[in-house]
N, C-alpha and C positions, 0 to 999 in steps of 0.2 A: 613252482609257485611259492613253495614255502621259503625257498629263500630269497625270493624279492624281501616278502615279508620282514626276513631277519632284517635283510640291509636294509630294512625301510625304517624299521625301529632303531638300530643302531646308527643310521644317517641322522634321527631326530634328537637321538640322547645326546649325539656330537656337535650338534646345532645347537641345542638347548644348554650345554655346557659354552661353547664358543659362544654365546650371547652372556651367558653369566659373567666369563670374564673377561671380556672384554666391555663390557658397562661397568665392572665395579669399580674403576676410579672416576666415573661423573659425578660430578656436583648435585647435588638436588638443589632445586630452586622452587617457588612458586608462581605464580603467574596469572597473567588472565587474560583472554582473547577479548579484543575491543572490537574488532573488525575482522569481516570476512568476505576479499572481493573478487568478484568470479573472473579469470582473465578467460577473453573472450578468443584466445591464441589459440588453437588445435595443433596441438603434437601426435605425427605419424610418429605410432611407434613401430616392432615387430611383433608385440603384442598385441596392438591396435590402436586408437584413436583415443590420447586422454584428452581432460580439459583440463587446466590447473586452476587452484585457488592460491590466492596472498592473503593468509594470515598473519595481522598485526597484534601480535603481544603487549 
């Protein structure tokens, strides 16, 4: 059990690193959601059943 643990933390630090650089050449920008509209489409996932929104910026 304890070393799930380890790999559990070390899988997070390697995640938490591969999100840092791989984001650090995006742009920052600001924005603002005008709209928010429910598509009425059901996607089977293997997860399960989402519903999507279309957010327009």
């Amino acid at each position: 059990m304890r070393l799930f643990g380890i790999v559990l933390v070390l899988a997070s630090a390697g995640f938490a690193i591969w999100s840092f650089v791989d984001t650090r050449d995006y742009i920052t920008t600001t924005g603002s959601v005008t709209a928010v509209e429910f598509d009425p489409t059901v996607v089977q996932q293997e997860e399960g059943v989402t519903n999507d929104l279309k957010v327009t910026i």
